[in-house]
N, C-alpha and C positions, 0 to 999 in steps of 0.2 A: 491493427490490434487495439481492443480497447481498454485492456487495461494495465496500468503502469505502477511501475515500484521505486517508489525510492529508497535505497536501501543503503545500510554499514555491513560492513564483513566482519563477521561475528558476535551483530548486536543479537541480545535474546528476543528482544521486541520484533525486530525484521523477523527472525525465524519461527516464531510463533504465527505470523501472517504466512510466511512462505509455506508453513507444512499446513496452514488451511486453505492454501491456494492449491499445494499437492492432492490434498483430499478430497478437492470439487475436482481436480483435474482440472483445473482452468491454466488455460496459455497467457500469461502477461510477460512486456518488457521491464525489465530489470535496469536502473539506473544507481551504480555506484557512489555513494554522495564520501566528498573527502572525510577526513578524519576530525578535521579543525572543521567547528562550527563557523569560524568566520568566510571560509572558504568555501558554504553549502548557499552559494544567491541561487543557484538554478530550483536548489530544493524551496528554499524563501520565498522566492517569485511565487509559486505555484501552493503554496499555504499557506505563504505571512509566517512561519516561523521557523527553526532548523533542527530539528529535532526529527529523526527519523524511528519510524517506517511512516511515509504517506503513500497515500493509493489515489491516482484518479484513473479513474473509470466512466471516459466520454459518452459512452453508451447512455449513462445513469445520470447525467448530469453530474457525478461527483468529480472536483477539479481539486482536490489536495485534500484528503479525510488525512487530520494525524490519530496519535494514538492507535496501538497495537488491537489493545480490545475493542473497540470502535469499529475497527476495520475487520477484525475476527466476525462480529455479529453483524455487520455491515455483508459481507460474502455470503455468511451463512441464509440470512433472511433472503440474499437477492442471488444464490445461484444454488444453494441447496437444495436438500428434497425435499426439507418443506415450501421451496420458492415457488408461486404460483399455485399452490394449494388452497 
């Protein structure tokens, strides 16, 4: 699968990506990042910061996008209906 979440359980940030990932209908894996920012190195590793929602998407070359809206207009340009138009 190529594309990946890092996500908090009940951040608003995560759920704004998740219901634009519902709306493409796109399949990605979901990784839970702890609560304590100290505790998020897997998230760190893979974006240099801890701060969720990141998205990578091997496909695309993208290996850790943060930011919500970023990733919002990031899906919509590259799986939308306008993708490939």
């Amino acid at each position: 699968m190529a594309l990946e979440l890092y996500e908090l359980e009940g951040c608003p940030y995560c759920a704004k990506v998740i219901d634009k990932l519902d709306e493409l209908d796109l399949e990605y894996e979901s990784h839970m990042v702890p609560r304590s920012h100290d505790e998020r190195t897997e998230v760190e590793q893979v974006s240099g910061q801890t701060g969720v929602p990141v998205l990578i998407d091997e496909e695309h070359g993208v290996d850790g996008m943060p930011e919500s809206d970023d990733i919002v207009a990031y899906l919509e340009e590259t799986y939308g209906a306008s993708a490939g138009a």
